[in-house]
C-alpha positions in Angstrom: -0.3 95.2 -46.1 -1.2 92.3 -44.0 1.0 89.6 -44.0 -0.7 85.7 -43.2 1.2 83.6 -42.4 1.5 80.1 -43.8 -0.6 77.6 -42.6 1.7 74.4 -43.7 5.1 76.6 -41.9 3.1 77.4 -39.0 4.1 74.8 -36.0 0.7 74.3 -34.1 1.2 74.4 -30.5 0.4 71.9 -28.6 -1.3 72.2 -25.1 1.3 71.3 -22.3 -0.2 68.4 -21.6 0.8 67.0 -24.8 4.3 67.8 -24.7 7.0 64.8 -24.0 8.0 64.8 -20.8 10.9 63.6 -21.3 11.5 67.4 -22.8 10.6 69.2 -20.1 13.5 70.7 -17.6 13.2 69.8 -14.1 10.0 68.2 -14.6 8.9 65.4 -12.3 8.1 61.5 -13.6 5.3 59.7 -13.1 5.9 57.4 -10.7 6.2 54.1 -11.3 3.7 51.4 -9.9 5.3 49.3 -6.9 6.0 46.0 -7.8 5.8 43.2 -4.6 8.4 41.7 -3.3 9.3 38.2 -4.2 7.9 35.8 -1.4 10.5 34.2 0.9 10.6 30.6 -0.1 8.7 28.4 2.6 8.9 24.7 3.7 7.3 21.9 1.0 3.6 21.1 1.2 3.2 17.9 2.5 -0.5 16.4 2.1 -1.8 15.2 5.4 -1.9 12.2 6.3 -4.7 9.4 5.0 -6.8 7.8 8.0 -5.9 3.8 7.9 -9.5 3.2 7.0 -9.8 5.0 4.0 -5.7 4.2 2.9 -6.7 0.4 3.7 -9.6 0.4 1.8 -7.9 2.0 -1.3 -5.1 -0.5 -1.1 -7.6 -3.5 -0.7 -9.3 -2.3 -4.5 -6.6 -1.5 -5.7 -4.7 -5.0 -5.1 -8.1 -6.4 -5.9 -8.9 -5.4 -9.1 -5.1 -6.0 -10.2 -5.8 -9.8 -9.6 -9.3 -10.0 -10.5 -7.8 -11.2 -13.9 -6.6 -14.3 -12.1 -9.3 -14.9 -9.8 -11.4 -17.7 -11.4 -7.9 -19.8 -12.0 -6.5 -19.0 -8.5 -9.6 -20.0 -6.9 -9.6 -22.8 -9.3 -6.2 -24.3 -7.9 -6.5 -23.4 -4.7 -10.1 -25.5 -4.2 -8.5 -28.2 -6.8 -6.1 -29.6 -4.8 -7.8 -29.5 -1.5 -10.4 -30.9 -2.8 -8.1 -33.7 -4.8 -6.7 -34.3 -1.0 -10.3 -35.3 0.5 -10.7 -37.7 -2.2 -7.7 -39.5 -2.3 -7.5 -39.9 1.4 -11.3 -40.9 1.0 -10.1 -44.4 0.1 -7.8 -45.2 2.9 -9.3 -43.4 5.4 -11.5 -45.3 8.0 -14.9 -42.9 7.8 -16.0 -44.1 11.1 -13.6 -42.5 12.9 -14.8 -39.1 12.9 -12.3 -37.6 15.0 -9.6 -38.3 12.3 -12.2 -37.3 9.5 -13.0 -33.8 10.5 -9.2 -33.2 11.0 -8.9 -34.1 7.2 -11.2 -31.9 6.4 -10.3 -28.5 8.5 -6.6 -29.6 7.7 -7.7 -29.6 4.2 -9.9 -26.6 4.4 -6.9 -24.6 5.9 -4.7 -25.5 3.3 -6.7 -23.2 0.4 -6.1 -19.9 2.8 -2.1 -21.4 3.5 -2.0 -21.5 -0.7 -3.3 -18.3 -1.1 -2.3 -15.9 2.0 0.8 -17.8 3.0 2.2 -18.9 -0.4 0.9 -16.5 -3.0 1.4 -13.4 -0.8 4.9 -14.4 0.0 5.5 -14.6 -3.7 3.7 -10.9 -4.2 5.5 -9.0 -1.5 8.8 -10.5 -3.1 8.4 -9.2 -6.4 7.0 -6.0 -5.5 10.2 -5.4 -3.1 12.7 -6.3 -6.2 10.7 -4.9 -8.7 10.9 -1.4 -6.2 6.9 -1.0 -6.7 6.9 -0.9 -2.8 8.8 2.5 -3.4 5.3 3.6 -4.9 2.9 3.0 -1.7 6.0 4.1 0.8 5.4 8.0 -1.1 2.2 8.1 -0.2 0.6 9.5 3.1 -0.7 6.3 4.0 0.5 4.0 7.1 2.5 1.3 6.1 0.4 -1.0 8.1 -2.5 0.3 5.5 -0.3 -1.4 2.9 0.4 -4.8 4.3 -3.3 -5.6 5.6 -4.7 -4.1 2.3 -2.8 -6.5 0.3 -2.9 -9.3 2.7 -6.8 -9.0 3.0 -7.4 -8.6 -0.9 -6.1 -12.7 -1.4 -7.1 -13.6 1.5 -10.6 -12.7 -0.2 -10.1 -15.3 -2.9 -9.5 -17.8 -0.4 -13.2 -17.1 1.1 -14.7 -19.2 -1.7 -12.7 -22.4 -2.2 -13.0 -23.0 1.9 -16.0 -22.7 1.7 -16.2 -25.3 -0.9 -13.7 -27.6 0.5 -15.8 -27.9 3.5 -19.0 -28.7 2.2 -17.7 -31.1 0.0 -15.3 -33.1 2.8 -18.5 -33.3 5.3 -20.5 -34.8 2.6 -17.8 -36.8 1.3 -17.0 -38.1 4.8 -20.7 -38.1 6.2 -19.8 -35.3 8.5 -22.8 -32.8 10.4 -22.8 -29.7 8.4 -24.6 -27.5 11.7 -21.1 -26.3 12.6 -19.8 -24.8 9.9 -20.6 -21.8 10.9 -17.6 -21.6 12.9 -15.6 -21.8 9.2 -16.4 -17.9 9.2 -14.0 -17.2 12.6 -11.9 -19.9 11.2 -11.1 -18.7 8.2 -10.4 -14.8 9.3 -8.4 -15.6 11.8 -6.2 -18.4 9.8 -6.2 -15.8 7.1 -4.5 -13.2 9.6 -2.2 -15.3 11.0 -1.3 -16.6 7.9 -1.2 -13.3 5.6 1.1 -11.8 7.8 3.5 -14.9 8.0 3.8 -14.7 4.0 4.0 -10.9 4.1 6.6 -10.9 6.2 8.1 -13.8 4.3 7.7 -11.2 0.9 9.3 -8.5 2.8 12.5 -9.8 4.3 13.3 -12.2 2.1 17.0 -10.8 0.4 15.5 -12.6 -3.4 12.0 -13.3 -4.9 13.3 -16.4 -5.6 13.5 -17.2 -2.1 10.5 -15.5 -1.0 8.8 -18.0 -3.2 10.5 -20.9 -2.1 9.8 -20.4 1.7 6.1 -19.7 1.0 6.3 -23.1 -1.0 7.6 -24.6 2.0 5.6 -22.8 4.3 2.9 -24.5 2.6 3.6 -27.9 2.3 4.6 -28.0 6.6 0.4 -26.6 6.7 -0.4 -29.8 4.3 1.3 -31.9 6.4 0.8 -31.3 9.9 -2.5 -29.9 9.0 -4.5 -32.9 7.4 -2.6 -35.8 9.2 -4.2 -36.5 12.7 -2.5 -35.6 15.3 -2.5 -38.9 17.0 -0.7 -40.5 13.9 2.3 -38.3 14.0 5.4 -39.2 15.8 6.5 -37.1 19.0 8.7 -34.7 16.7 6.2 -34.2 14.4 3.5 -33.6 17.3 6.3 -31.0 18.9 6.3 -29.3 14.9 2.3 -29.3 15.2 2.8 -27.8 18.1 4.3 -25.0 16.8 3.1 -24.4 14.2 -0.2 -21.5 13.9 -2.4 -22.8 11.2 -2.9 -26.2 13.2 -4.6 -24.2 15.9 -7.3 -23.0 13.3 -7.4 -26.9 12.2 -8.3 -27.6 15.5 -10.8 -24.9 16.1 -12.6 -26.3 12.6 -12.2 -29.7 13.2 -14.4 -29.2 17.1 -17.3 -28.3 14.5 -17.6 -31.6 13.0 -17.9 -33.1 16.6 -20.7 -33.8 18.7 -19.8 -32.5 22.0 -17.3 -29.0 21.2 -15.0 -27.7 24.0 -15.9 -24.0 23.2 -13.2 -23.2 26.2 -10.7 -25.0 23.4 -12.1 -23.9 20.5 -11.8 -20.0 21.6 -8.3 -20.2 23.5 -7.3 -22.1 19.5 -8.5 -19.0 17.8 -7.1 -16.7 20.3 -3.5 -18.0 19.7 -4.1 -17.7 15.5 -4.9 -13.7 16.3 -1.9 -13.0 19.0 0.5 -14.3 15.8 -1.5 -12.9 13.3 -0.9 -9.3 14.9 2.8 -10.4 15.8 3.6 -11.4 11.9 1.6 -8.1 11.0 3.6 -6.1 13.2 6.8 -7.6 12.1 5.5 -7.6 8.0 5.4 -3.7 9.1 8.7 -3.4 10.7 10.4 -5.0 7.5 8.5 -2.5 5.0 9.8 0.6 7.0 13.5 -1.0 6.4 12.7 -1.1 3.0 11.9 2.6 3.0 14.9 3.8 5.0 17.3 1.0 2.6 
């Protein structure tokens, strides 16, 4: 008699391949895929640094769209009271004398880029350096001199407008020759150097905002003075003050145009000495935002 055996007691065998490994004497484990090393920690990326022409020109729209809401009253004031200046001097003022005339005018002409590079940057710098939004530009890859002449050249642009103003209006108001006016273009870049990094170096080193705003008040009203009053009718201090101060240099440059016969020799040596301080204030408006950096 045959015996079968029972299919659902039978333990199917299973090929060797199937069978655990793990069940298997002496048997030998898969091995494991290698896993890397972890990477030895280098130095921090640090982005290159931005050429000055393209960090300058991303300061300059940057600074000048932030004010572009208070462009129409800045020009506004800053052509206002110029302009108030020609007319009230209008009626005391002996138009004959030319000489006299055309300083009121370049004096007055001056005085918009003194309000808006001199006075209004001053204020800026200051309340960027207490405010710490200075700390923002000095983290980026961008030269620090990128930074000053960026903002200094963005209001010195809303200055372009209201000279130009002022001094068409004072040579018809005063019966001046309008044929050298296009000197007001030299005139006013170089003023607007000399006189944006004055007020930028004001901003910078100034210990308060308040004071920062005070001396570019100040700074203003000595260009209003010794800028619009002839020279001849100062006394000998206040020709020695005229002396030294910059803007009157660029009032003399501006008030040659309105001449007949222009000393070019005089005119040029004028605007030479607004660029030499223009690039001394600059370089010394740089100087203070590095301290800021290192403070």
């Amino acid at each position: 008699m045959t015996v079968v055996p029972d299919a659902r007691s039978a333990s199917p065998v299973r090929p060797a391949a199937e069978l655990p490994v793990s069940g298997l004497t002496g048997s030998v484990l898969p091995a494991r895929p290698a896993i890397p090393a972890a990477a030895e920690p280098g130095p921090p990326w640090i982005p290159p640094a931005t050429g000055f022409g393209a960090a300058f020109g991303a300061v300059y729209r940057g600074q000048l769209a932030r004010s572009k809401v208070g462009r129409i009253p800045l020009l506004f004031v800053a052509s206002f009271q110029s302009v108030g200046i020609l007319v009230l001097l209008r009626g005391i003022l002996d138009v004959d004398n030319t000489t006299a005339a055309g300083q009121v005018v370049a004096g007055s002409t001056v005085l918009v880029v003194a309000f808006v590079a001199l006075n209004l940057l001053a204020q800026r710098f200051g309340a960027l350096r207490a405010a710490g939004a200075l700390d923002y530009y000095l983290t980026l890859p961008v030269p620090p001199a990128a930074v000053v002449l960026g903002t200094a050249a963005s209001y010195a642009t809303f200055a372009a407008p209201g000279t130009l103003i002022t001094a068409v209006f004072g040579s018809l108001l005063y019966g001046l020759s309008l044929s050298g006016l296009w000197l007001l273009l030299p005139v006013v870049v170089l003023s607007g150097v000399c006189l944006s990094g004055l007020g930028a170096a004001v901003g910078l080193l100034a210990p308060r905002p308040e004071l920062a705003t005070l001396a570019g008040q100040v700074g203003m009203s000595i260009v209003l003075f010794l800028g619009v009053i002839p020279a001849d009718r100062l006394p000998e201090v206040g020709r020695l003050a005229r002396d030294a101060l910059p803007s009157t240099y660029a009032v003399d440059a501006l008030a040659a145009a309105f001449q007949p016969g222009v000393d070019w020799v005089t005119v040029v040596t004028d605007l030479a000495v607004c660029a030499v301080v223009g690039v001394a204030a600059l370089a010394v408006a740089v100087f203070a935002l590095r301290r800021v950096a290192t403070s």
